[in-house]
C-alpha positions as CSV (number, residue, x, y, z in Angstrom):
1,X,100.3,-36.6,-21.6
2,X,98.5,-33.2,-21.5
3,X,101.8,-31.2,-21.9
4,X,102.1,-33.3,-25.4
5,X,98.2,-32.6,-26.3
6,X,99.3,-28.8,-26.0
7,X,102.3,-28.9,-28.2
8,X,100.2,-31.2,-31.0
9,X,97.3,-28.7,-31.2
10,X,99.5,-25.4,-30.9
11,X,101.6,-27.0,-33.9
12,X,98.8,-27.8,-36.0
13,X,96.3,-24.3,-34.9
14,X,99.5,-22.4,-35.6
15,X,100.0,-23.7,-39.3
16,X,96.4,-23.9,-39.5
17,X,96.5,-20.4,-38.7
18,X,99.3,-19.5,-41.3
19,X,97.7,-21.6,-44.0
20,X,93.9,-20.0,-44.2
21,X,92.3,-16.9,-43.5
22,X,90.7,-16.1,-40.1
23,X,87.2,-16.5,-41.2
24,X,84.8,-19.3,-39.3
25,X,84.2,-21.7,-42.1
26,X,80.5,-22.2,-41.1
27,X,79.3,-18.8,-40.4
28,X,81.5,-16.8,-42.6
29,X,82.8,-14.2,-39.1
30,X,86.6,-12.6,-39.5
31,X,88.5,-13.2,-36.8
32,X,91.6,-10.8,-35.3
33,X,93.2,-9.7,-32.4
34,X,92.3,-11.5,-28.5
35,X,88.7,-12.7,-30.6
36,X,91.5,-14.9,-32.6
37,X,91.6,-17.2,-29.7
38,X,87.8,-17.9,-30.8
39,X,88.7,-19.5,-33.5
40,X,89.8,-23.2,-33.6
41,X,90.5,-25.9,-36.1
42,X,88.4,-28.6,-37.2
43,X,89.5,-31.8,-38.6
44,X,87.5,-33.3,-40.9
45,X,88.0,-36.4,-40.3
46,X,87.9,-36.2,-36.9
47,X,90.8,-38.0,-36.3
48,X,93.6,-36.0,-34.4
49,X,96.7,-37.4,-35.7
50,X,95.7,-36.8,-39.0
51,X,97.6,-33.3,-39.4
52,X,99.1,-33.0,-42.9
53,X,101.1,-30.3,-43.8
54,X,99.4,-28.9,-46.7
55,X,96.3,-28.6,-44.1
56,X,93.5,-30.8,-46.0
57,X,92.4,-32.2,-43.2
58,X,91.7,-28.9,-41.4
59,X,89.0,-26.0,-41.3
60,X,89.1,-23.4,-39.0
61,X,85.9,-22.9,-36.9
62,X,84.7,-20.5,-34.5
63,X,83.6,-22.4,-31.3
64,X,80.2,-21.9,-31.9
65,X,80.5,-23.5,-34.7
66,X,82.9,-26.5,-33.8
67,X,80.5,-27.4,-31.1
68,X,77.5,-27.2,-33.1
69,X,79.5,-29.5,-35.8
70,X,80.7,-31.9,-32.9
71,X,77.2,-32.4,-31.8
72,X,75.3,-32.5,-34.8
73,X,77.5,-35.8,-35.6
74,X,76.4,-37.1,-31.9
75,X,72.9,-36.4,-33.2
76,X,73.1,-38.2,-36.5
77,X,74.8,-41.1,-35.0
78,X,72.0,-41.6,-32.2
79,X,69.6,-41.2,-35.2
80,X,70.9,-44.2,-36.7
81,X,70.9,-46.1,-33.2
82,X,67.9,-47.3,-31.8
83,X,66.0,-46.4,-28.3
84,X,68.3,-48.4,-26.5
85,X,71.0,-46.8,-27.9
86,X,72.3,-50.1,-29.9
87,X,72.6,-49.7,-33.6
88,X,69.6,-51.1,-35.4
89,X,70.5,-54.4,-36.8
90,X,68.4,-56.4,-39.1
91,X,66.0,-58.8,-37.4
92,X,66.7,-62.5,-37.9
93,X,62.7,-63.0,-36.2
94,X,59.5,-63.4,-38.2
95,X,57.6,-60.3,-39.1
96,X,53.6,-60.9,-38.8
97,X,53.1,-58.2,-41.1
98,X,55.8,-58.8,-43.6
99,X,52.9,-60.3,-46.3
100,X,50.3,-57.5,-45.4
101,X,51.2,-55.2,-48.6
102,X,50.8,-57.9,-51.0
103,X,47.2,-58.7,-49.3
104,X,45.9,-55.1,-49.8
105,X,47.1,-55.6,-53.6
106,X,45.3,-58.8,-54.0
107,X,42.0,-56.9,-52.8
C-alpha cells in the first residue's frame, strides 16, 4: 500500500513539477537544485485522487507553507466546532434570554 502512495505522488509531483515553475505559491521563494526537494504539491481540494492532467487541482508549496495551509484548515474547522469539539448545532431548548432585546426596546 505504501509502495503505491510513492508511485501516485512521484507521478503527480513530477508533472506538477513539469507543469509550473518552482516558486512556493504562498511565499513567492524559487526553488532549484537538492532545495527542490522542499518544494511539494498542494491539492486544493484536498482530495488525493483528484490529479488531473492539466494540473488544476495542484499548487506547488514549500513545506513551510503546506504545513502552515494544512493547519490553518484544522484551525478553522475547530473554530466552527464547539469546546467539546462537536460541531455547534442549533438548540432545539428554550433560550431565557431570547425576548430580552425586544424588552430594552420597549423601555
Amino acid at each position: 500500500m505504501r509502495k503505491e502512495e510513492d508511485q501516485r505522488l512521484a507521478g503527480y509531483r513530477e508533472k506538477a513539477l513539469k507543469l509550473f515553475p518552482h516558486v512556493c505559491g504562498r511565499c513567492a521563494r524559487e526553488f532549484e537544485g537538492k532545495k527542490l526537494r522542499e518544494l511539494t504539491v498542494h491539492h486544493r481540494d484536498h482530495n488525493h485522487d483528484n490529479n488531473p492532467p492539466d494540473g488544476s487541482n495542484w499548487e506547488l508549496l514549500c513545506i513551510y507553507c503546506h504545513d502552515h495551509e494544512h493547519t490553518r484548515g484544522i484551525q478553522e474547522q475547530r473554530g466552527a466546532e464547539g469546546a467539546s469539539g462537536e460541531a455547534e448545532r442549533p438548540s432545539l431548548t428554550h433560550s431565557p434570554f431570547a425576548a430580552l432585546a425586544e424588552r430594552f426596546k420597549k423601555s
